[in-house]
C-alpha positions as CSV (number, residue, x, y, z in Angstrom):
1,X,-255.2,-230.6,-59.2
2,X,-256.9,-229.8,-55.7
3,X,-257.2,-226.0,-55.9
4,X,-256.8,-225.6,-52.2
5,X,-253.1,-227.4,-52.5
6,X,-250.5,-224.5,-52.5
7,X,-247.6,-224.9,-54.8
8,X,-244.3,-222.9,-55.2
9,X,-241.5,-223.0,-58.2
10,X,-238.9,-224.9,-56.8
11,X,-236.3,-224.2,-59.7
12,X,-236.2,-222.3,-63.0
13,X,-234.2,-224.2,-65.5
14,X,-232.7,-221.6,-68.4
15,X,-230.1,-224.0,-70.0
16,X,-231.9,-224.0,-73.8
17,X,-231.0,-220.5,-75.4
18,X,-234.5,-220.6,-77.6
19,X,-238.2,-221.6,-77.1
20,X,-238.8,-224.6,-74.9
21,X,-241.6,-226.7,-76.3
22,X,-242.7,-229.5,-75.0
23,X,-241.4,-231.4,-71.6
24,X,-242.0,-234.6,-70.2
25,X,-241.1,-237.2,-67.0
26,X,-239.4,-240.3,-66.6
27,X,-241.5,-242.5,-66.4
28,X,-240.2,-244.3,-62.7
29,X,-236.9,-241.7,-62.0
30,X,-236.7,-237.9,-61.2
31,X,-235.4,-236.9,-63.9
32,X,-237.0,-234.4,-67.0
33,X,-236.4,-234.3,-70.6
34,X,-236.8,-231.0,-72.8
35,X,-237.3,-229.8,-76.0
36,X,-236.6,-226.8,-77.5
37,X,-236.5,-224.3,-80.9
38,X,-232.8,-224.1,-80.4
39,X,-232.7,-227.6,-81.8
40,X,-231.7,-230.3,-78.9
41,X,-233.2,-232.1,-76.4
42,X,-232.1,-231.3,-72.5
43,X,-232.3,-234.1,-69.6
44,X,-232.5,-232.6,-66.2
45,X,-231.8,-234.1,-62.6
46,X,-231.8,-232.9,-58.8
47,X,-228.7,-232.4,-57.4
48,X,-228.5,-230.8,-54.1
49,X,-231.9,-229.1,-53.9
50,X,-231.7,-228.0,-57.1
51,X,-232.3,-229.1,-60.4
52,X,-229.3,-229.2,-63.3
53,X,-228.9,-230.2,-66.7
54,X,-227.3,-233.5,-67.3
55,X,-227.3,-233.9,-70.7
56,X,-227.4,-232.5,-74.2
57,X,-228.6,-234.3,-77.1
58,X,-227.4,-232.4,-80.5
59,X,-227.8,-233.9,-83.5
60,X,-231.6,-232.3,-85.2
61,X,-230.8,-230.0,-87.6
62,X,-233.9,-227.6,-86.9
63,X,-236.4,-227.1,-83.8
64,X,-237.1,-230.1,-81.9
65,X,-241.0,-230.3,-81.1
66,X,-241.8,-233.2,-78.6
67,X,-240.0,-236.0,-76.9
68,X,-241.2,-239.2,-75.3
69,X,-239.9,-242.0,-73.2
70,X,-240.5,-245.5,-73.8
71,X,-241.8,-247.5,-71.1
72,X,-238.7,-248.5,-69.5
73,X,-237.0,-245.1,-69.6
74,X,-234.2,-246.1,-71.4
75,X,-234.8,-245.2,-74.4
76,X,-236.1,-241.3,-75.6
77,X,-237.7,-240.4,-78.7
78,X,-237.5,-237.4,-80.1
79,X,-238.8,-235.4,-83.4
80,X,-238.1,-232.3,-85.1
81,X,-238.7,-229.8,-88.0
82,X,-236.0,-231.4,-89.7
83,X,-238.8,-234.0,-90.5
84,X,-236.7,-236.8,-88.6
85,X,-237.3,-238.6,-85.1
86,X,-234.2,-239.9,-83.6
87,X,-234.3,-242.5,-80.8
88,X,-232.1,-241.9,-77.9
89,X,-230.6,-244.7,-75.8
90,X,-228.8,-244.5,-72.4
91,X,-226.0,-246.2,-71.1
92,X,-224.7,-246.4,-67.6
93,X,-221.4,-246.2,-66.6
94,X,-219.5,-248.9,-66.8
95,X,-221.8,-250.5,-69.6
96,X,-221.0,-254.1,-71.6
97,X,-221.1,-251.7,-74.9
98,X,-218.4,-249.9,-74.4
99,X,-220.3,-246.5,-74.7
100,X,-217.9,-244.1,-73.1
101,X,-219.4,-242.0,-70.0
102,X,-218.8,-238.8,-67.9
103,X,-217.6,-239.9,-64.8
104,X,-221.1,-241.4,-62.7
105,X,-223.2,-239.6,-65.6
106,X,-225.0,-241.4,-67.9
107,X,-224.5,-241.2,-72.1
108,X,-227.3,-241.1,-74.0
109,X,-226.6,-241.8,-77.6
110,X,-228.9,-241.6,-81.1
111,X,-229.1,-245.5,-82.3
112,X,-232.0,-244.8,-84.9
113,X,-233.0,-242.0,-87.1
114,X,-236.4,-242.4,-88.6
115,X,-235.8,-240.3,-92.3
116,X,-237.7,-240.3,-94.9
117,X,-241.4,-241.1,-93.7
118,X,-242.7,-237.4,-93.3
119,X,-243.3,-234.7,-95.8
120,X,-243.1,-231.9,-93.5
121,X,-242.5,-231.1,-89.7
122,X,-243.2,-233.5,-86.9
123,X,-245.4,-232.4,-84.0
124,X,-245.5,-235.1,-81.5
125,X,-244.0,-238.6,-80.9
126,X,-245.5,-241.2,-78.4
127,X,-244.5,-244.8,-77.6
128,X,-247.0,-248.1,-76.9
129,X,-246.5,-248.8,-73.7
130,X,-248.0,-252.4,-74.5
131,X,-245.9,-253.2,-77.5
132,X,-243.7,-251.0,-78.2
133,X,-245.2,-249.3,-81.1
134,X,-244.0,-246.1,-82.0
135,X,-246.4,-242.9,-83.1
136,X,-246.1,-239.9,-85.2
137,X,-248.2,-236.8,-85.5
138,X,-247.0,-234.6,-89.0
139,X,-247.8,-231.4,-90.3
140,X,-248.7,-233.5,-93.4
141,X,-252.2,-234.1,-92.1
142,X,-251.3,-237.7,-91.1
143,X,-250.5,-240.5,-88.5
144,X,-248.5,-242.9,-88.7
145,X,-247.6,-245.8,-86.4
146,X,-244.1,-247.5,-86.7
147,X,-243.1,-251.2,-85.7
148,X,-239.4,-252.3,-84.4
149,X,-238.0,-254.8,-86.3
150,X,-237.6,-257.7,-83.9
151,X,-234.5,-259.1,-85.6
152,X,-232.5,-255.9,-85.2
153,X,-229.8,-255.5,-82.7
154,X,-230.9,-253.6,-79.7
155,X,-227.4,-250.8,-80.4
156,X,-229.1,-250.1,-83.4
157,X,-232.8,-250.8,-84.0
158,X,-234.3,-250.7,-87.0
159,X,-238.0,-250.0,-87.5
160,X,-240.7,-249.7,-90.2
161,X,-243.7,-248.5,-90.8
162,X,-246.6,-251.0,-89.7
163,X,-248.6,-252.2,-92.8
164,X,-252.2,-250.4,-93.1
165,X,-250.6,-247.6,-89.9
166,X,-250.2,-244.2,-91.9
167,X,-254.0,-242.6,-91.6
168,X,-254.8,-239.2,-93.7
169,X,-257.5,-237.4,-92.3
170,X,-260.0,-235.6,-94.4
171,X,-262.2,-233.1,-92.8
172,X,-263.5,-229.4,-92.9
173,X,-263.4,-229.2,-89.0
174,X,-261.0,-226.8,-87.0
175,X,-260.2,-229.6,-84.7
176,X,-260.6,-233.1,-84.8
177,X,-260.5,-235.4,-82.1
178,X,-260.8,-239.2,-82.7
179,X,-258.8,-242.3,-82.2
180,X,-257.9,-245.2,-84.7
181,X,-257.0,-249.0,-84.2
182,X,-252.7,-249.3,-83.7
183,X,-252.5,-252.7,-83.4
184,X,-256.0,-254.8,-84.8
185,X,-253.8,-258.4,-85.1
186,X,-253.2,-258.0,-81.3
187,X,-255.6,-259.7,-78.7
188,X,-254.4,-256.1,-76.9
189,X,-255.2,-252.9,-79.1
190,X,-254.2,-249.9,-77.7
191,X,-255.5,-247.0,-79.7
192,X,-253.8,-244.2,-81.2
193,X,-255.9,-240.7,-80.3
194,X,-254.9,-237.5,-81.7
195,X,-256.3,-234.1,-82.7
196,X,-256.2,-232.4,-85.7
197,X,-255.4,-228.6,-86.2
198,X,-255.4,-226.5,-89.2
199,X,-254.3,-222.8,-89.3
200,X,-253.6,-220.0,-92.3
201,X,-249.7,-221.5,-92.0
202,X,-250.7,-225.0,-92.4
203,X,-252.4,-228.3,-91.7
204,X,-251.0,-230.4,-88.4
205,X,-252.0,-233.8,-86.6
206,X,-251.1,-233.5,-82.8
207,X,-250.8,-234.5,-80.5
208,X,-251.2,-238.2,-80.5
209,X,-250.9,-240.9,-77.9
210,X,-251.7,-244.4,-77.1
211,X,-255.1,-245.4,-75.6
212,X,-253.5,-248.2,-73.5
C-alpha cells in the first residue's frame, strides 16, 4: 500500500449479528463473501453506491472461521467449528438445474459437506488454483489436502482425501512457517504453506494456502 494514497470507508456492512472472522474477494466480480461467529457465511454486492447483502448461507452448526473461492468463483468453500467444510455452488437465474432463484439474484446452494476428516475445529480453507485441490488447516495440529473425485456429478461433488496429503507437524516452536509438496505426481506442484500456532487453549495449523 503506497502510504501517501488516501483512503476513506466507503460502506460499513453490519448484517452478521456476531464476530466477523475472516473475509475474502471474488476472484474476477465485485462482490465479498463473510464469515462470521454467528454461524453463516454473508455474500455482499454494490447496489447503488452502496454495498448490501445478497445472500445468506445457513447450514454450520457452530462459528464459521474462513471461506475461500475456487478459481472460477462459482463455487465457495467454507469451514467451521462444527469440524465440517461445506462447498457452496451458485446458480444463476434461469439455470438448466432447476435451482430455484430470487428474482435476478443468484442461489447459492451446499452440494458437498466434507464430515468426518477433522478432530477438532477448522481454521482456514484454500483452493488450488492449478488443479483444483482443496486445503484444510485444523486445530488438530494438521493439514490435509483433499482431491475431487473426477467421476462425480458436478450438483454433487464428491471428494477424498489425497493419498500421502494429511501432514502432522511436530515441533516445540510458537510458530511455524513452512510449506509441503500438494501435488508431487504433477509436472505442476503447487505447494501448500501454512503456519503453525499453539496457545494455553490449544494447538492450530493456519492459515494455509497454495504456493501456485
Amino acid at each position: 500500500v503506497d502510504e501517501e494514497e488516501e483512503y476513506e470507508c466507503v460502506s460499513v456492512l453490519n448484517s452478521h449479528t456476531q464476530d466477523v472472522k475472516h473475509v475474502v474477494w471474488h476472484p474476477n466480480q465485485e462482490l465479498l463473501a463473510s464469515a462470521s461467529y454467528d454461524d453463516t457465511v454473508k455474500l455482499y454486492q454494490e447496489e447503488e453506491d452502496d454495498w448490501v447483502c445478497c445472500a445468506t448461507l445457513e447450514g454450520h452448526e457452530s462459528t464459521v472461521w474462513s471461506v475461500a473461492f475456487d478459481r472460477g468463483g462459482e463455487r465457495l468453500a467454507s469451514c467451521s467449528d462444527d469440524k465440517t467444510v461445506r462447498i457452496w455452488r451458485r446458480y444463476k437465474p434461469g439455470n438448466e438445474e432447476g435451482v430455484a432463484c430470487s428474482g435476478t439474484d443468484p442461489t447459492w446452494k451446499c452440494v458437498c459437506n466434507l464430515s468426518g476428516y477433522h478432530t477438532r475445529t477448522i481454521y482456514d480453507v484454500a483452493w488450488c488454483h492449478l488443479t483444483g485441490a482443496l486445503a484444510t488447516a485444523c486445530g488438530d495440529d494438521a493439514i490435509r489436502v483433499f482431491e475431487e473425485n473426477a467421476s462425480s456429478d458436478p450438483q454433487q461433488p464428491t471428494f477424498s482425501l489425497a493419498p500421502g496429503r494429511a501432514v502432522t507437524l511436530h515441533c516445540s516452536a510458537s510458530v511455524l512457517s513452512t510449506s509441503v509438496e500438494a501435488e508431487p505426481s504433477r509436472k505442476k506442484r503447487p505447494r501448500v504453506s501454512f503456519s503453525r500456532h499453539m496457545s494455553l487453549m490449544a494447538r492450530a495449523v493456519f492459515p494455509v494456502s497454495f504456493l501456485e
